[in-house]
C-alpha positions as CSV (number, residue, x, y, z in Angstrom):
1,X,-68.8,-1.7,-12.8
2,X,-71.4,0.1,-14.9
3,X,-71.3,2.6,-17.9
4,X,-71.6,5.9,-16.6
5,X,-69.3,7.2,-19.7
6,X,-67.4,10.3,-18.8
7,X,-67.9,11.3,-15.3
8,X,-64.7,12.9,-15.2
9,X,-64.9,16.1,-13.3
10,X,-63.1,18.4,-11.2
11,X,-64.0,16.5,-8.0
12,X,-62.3,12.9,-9.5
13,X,-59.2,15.3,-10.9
14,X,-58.8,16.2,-6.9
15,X,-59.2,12.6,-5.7
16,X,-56.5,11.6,-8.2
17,X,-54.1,14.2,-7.3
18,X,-54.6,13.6,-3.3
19,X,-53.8,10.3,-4.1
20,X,-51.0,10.2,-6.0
21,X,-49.7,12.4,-3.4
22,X,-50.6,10.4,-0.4
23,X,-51.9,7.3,-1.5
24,X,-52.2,4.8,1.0
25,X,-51.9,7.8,4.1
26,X,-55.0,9.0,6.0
27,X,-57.2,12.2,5.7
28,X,-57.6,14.2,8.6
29,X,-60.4,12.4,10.0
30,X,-58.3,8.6,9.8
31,X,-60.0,7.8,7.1
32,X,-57.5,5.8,4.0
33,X,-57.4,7.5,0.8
34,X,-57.7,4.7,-1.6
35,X,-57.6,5.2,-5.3
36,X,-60.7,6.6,-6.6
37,X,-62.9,4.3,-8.0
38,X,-63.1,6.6,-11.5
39,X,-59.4,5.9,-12.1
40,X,-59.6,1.9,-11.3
41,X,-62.3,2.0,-14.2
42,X,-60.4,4.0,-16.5
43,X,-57.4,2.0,-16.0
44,X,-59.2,-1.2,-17.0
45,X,-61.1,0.3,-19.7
46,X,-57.7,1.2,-20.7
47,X,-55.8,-2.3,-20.2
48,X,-58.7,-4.1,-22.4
49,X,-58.0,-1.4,-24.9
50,X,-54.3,-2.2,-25.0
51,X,-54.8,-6.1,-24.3
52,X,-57.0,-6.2,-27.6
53,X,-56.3,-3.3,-29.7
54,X,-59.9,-1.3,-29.0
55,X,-60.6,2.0,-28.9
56,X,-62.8,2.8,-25.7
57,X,-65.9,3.1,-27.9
58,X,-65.7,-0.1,-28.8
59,X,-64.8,-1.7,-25.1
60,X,-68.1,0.5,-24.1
61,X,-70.4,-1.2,-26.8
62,X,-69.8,-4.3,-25.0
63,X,-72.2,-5.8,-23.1
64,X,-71.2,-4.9,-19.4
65,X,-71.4,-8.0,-18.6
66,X,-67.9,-8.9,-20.1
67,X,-66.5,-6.0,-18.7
68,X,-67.3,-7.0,-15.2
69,X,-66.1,-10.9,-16.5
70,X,-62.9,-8.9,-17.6
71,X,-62.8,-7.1,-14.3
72,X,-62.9,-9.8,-12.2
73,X,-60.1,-11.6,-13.8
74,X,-58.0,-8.4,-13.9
75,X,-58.5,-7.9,-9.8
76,X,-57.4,-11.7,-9.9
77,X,-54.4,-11.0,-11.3
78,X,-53.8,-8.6,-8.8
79,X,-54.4,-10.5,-6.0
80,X,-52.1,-13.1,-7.4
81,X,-49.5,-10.8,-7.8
82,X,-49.9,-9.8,-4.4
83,X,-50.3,-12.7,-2.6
């Protein structure tokens, strides 16, 4: 995960939208529409912020080396919760 701050455009609003509304389903071509990548980020910038009272400038003026530390143990979770 790196800092690419707010990359949020028009093409990630699309993304977002086709997959809340088919999430999981296939595009034409059989390929799976997984959640964009974008809104994985954004969700765990915004999970730290809530875990640890932050505002996202101050999650971003960490090294990104904790955030990929804090990443990892969030997809963990996941998988836990999953599995």
């Amino acid at each position: 995960m790196g800092r690419t701050g707010n990359n949020f455009g028009k093409s990630l609003e699309a993304d977002i939208l086709r997959w809340k509304a088919v999430g999981g389903g296939t595009d034409r071509d059989g390929n799976l529409i997984e959640k964009p990548k974008g809104l994985i980020e954004a969700e765990l910038i915004d999970s730290i912020c809530e875990k640890y009272g932050k505002l996202p400038s101050e999650v971003f003026a960490e090294d990104v080396g904790l955030l990929r530390m804090l990443d990892i143990v969030n997809k963990g979770r996941i998988e836990e919760s999953n599995g």
